[in-house]
N, C-alpha and C positions, 0 to 999 in steps of 0.2 A: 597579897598572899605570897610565901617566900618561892622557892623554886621545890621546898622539901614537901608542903603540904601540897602542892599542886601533883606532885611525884606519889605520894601517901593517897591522894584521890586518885588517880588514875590506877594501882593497885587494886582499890579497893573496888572499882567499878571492872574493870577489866581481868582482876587475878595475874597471876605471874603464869599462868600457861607460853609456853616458848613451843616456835614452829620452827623446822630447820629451814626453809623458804618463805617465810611470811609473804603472801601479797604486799603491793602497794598500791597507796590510791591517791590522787593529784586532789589537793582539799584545798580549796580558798574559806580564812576565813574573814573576817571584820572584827578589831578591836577595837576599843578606846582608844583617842590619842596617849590618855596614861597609863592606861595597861603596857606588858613588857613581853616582848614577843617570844622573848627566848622561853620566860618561865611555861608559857604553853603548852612551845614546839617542845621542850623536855616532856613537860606532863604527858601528851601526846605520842611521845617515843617518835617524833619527826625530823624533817630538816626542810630547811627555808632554800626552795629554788628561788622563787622571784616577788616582789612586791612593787604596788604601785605608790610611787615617791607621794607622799603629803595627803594619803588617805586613808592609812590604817587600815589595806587591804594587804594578802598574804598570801602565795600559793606553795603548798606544805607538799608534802609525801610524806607518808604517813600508813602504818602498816596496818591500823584500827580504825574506823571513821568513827567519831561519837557520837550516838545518838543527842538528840537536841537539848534537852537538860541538863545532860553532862555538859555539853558546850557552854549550856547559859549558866553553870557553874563554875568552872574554869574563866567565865569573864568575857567569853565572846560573844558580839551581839549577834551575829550568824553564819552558819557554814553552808558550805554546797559544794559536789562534786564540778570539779572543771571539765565541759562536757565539751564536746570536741562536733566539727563537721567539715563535710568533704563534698565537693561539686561533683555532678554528673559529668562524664563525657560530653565537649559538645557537636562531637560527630563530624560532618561536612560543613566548613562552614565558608562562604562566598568573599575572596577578596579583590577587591578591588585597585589597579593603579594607579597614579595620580594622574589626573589626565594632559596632556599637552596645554604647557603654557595656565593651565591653572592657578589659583592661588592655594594657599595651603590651606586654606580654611572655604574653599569652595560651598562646602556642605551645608554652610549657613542658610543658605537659602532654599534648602530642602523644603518639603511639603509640610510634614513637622511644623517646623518652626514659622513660615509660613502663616500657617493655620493661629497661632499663639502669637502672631503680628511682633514679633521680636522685631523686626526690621524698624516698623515704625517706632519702637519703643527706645531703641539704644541714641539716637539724639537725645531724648531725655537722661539715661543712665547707661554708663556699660558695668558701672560693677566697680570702678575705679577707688581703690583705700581699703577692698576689702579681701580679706583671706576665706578661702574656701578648704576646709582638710577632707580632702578624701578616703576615707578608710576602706582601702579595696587591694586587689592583687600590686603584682607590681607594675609598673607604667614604663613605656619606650620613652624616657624622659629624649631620644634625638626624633622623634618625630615632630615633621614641618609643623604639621598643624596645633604644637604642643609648646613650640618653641617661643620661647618670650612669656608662656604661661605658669610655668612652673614657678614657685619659691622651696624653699628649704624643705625636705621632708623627714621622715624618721623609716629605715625597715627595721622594722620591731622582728622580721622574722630571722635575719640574718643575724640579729642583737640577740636574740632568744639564748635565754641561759640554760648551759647543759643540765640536763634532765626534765626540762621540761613537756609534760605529754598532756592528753586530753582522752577523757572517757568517750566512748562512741565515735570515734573518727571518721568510721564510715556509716553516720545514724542520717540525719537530713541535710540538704543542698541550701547552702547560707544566699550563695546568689542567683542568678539567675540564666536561663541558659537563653543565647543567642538563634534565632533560627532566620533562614534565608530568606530575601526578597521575594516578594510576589507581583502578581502583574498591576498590585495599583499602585506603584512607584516608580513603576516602568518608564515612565514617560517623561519624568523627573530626571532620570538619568538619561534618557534620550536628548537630552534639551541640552545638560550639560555637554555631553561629549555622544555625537552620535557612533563616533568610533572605538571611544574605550568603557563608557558608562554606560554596557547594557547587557544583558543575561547571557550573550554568546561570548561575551569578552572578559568576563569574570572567570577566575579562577579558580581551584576548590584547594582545602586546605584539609586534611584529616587531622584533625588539632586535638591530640594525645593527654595536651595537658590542659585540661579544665580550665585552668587562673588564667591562660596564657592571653587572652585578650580583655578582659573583666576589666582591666583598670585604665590601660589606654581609651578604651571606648568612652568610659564613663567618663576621665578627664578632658574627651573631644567633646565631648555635648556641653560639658559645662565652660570650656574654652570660648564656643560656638554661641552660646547664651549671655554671658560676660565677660565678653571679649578685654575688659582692662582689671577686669578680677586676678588674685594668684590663687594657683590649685596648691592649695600643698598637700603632695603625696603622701602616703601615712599606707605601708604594705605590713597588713597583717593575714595575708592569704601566700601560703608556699604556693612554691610550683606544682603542686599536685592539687592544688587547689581549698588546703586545709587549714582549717584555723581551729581558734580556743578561746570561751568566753573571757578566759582571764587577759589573752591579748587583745582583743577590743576594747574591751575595758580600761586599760593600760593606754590604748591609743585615745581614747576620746577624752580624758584627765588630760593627756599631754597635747591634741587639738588646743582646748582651753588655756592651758597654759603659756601655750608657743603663738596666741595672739588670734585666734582662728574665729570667725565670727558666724560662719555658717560651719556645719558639719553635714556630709552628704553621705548617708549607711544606706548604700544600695546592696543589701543581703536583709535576712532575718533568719528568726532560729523560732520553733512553737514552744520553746521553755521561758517562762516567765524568770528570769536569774534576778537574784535581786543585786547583785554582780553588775548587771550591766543597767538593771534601772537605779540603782545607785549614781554609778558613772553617767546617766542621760540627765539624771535628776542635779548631780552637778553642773552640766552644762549649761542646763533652764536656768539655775538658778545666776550663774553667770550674764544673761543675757543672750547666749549664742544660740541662735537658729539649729536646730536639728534636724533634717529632711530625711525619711524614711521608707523604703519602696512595701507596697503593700502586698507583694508576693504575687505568684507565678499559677496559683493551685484552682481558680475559680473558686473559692470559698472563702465565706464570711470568718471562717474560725481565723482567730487572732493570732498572729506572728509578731517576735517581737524584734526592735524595740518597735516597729511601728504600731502597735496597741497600745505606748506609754500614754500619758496624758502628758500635753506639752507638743509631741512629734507634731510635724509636719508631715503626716503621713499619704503618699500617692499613689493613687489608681493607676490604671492606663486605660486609653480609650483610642479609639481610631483614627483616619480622619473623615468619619463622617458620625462624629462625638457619639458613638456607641461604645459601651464597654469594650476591653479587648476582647475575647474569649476564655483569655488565660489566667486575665488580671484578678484578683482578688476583691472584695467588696466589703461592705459593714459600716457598722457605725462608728468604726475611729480610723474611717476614707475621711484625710481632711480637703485635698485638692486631689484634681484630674489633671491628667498631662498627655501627650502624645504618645505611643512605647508600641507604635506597630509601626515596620519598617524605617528603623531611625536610622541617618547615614551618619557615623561617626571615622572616628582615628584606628586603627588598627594599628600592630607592633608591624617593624619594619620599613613604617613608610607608605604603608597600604593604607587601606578605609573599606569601610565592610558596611552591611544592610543588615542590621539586629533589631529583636524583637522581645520587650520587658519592662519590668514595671521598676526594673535597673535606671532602664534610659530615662522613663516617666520623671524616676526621684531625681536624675542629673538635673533633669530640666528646670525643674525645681529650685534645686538647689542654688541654679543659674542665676534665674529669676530672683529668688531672697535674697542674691548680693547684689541685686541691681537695684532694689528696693532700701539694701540695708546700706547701700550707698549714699542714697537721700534720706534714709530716717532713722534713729539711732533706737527707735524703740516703734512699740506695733508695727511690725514687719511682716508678720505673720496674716494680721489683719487688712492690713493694704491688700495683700494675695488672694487673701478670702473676699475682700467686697470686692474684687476686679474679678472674679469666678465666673463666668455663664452657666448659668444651671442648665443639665443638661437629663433630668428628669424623663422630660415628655421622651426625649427620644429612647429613653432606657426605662420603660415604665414597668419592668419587672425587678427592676434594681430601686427604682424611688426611696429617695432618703438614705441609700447604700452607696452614695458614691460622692458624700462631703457637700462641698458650696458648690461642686462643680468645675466643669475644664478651665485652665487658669489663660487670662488675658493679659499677654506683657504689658503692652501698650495699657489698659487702663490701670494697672497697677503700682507704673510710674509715672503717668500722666499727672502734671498739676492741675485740679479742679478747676 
């Protein structure tokens, strides 16, 4: 269709009515690879902020959004507004020094992990050949406990091309918020360091900006779980703690691209995009692991992407294999994981006592390169039959919380 009757249709649907300030609105849409983006963005009366390289995705402004027929007229297979989210506060939050003479990865042997017998499992695998992308804020890429972890990453947000915005900014909380130590890890930290690791020696932080520890943390749990894994960083969360479907999106295509064989999305959003289970639905089909937290809210209603089919989607539960209180549940819980009082990396140098189904997914995430180390395919199912069901003790939750809390050790163990 030329650029003139694309222009002739949009007249004809829209009228030539002119406003002296037109709104604008941030429209992603999906073309064919042979369709031509520009005849569109004209039809349209738009302009092309940003697109994702090698998938005939597009995010427009645009002063008219079209209803759906109009779209499936013009040639596009589907639009959606680029919807936007922002973190809560996370208030007070407990940090931690390294302790005298430590190691920097001290935290490995937290109760957590512990409990998930990682200790005995990394003589079988640490995670070794395998890339992990984590799509989170941004990371203390000089923190001890990080160092020697990291490979190449992308900030999608500092790369963010001018004009790009998102509807709803401040609509729902993509990750998860961090809360302080309580007195049954207490003693965990007593053991380590009876002088620096315990509730009188801890510090407090009034932490202003949301993002501000989301990614460091997430990248110490999964450090801490495959230990010879590389995290590659992928910051699609600003400092204020906000993102945009179309930047996730953008990051999980370039995860795949850039060699990445797990993907760890510790956040979620309750809008179905077909935006971003597009970009999940590539990933599967590529072969790479996708791990997904199941949210913060104690409800079964579905958050995504971990409602897709394919995710690896995680609970949290305690350590005495109870749900969390906070965690989420349903029928697309694919594993349990640990995500009350995890000790991870904090920015600075510090390590903090966090609680969420953030940390659950890290662990996760850990665990699937330790697995995807030894098996190039069913990885997901190694996880699932090394599960302990954990039912009986959660028996108002029954059949809402997957295969159950995951075991490293049987997961890598050879039969």
């Amino acid at each position: 269709m030329t650029g003139r009757r694309f222009f002739l249709l949009f007249v004809l649907v829209f009228g030539l009515s002119v406003q002296a300030s037109p709104p604008s609105y941030p429209l992603i849409v999906q073309i064919p690879p042979t369709f031509d983006i520009t005849n569109i963005v004209t039809a349209l009366g738009g302009k092309i902020i940003d697109t994702i390289p090698g998938a005939g995705t597009y995010l427009l402004r645009v002063t008219t959004v079209p209803p759906s027929w109009v779209a499936s007229l013009l040639g596009i297979q589907w639009i959606e507004l680029n919807e936007g989210a922002a973190l809560p506060d996370f208030g007070e939050v407990g940090i931690l020094p390294l302790p005298p003479n430590a190691a920097a990865d001290w935290y490995k042997e937290q109760p957590s992990l512990m409990m998930i017998r990682l200790g005995d499992a990394l003589p079988y695998s640490t995670g070794r050949g395998v890339v992990v992308a984590d799509i989170n804020s941004k990371v203390d890429v000089a923190h001890p406990a990080l160092i020697g972890h990291l490979t190449t990453g992308y900030d999608f947000v500092a790369d963010k091309p001018t004009g790009t915005v998102a509807l709803n900014q401040s609509s729902a909380s993509f990750m998860d918020q961090p809360s302080f130590i309580d007195q049954s890890s207490a003693s965990f930290m007593d053991r380590v360091s009876a002088t620096f690791l315990n509730q009188s020696s801890a510090s407090f932080m009034d932490d202003s900006n949301p993002a501000y520890s989301h990614g460091t943390l997430c990248a110490g749990v999964i450090a801490a779980v495959a230990p010879d894994s590389m995290i590659m960083p992928l910051r699609v969360f600003n400092d204020q703690g906000s993102a945009d479907i179309f930047t996730v999106a953008k990051a999980i295509r370039y995860a795949v691209q850039q060699g990445a064989q797990v993907i760890n999305m510790s956040y979620g959003t309750l809008n179905d995009s077909p935006t971003l289970r597009t970009a999940i639905k590539f990933a599967l089909n590529k072969n790479v692991i996708v791990v997904a937290s199941a949210g913060n809210k104690n409800t079964s209603a579905a958050q995504y992407p971990a409602a897709y089919g394919g995710v690896v989607t995680v609970a949290a539960t305690d350590l005495f294999d109870k749900k969390a209180p906070f965690s989420n549940y349903g029928g697309y819980v694919f594993v349990d994981a640990p995500g009350v009082n995890v000790f991870s990396s904090y920015p600075g140098g510090y390590y903090s006592v966090v609680s969420g189904t953030s940390f659950s997914a890290a662990t996760v995430a850990g665990t699937t390169a330790l697995v995807r180390s030894l098996h190039v395919n069913g990885v997901a199912g190694y996880v699932a039959g090394a599960a302990i069901s954990i039912d009986s003790k959660n028996p108002d939750y029954a059949g809402q919380l997957g295969h159950g809390r995951i075991d490293v050790l049987r997961a890598v163990k050879p039969d």
